[in-house]
N, C-alpha and C positions, 0 to 999 in steps of 0.2 A: 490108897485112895479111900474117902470115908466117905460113903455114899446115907451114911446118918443112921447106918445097923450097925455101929461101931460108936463105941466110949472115943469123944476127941480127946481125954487125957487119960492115962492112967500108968501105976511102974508096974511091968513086969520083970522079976528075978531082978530089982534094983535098978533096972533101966527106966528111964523116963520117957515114955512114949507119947507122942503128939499126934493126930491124927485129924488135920482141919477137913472142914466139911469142903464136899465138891462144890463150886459155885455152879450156877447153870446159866451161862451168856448168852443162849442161844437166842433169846428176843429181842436182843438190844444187839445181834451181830447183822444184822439186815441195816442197820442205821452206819455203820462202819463199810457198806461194801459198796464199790461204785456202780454204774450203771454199765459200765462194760462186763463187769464180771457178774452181773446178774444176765447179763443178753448169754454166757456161756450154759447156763443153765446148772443142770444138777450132774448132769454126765452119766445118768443113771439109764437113758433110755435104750 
C-alpha cells in the first residue's frame, strides 16, 4: 500500500514494481450508505 512515502514505480533487482496511491473514499462513502445503516451507528460506544 502506498500511502504517497513510497515511489509508485520503480525496478528493484530487475523487478518492476508498481505501487498505486491509496485513494481515500471516505467522503463520498456516507452518499452510498442507507438510512438504516446509519441509525446502527458507529458501534463504538
Amino acid at each position: 500500500m502506498n500511502d504517497g512515502t513510497l515511489k509508485t514505480r520503480e525496478v528493484l533487482n530487475g523487478i518492476d514494481v508498481n505501487r498505486p496511491m491509496l485513494a481515500d473514499g471516505s467522503s463520498i462513502l456516507p452518499i452510498f450508505l442507507t438510512e438504516d445503516l446509519r441509525r446502527w451507528g458507529t458501534g463504538k460506544e
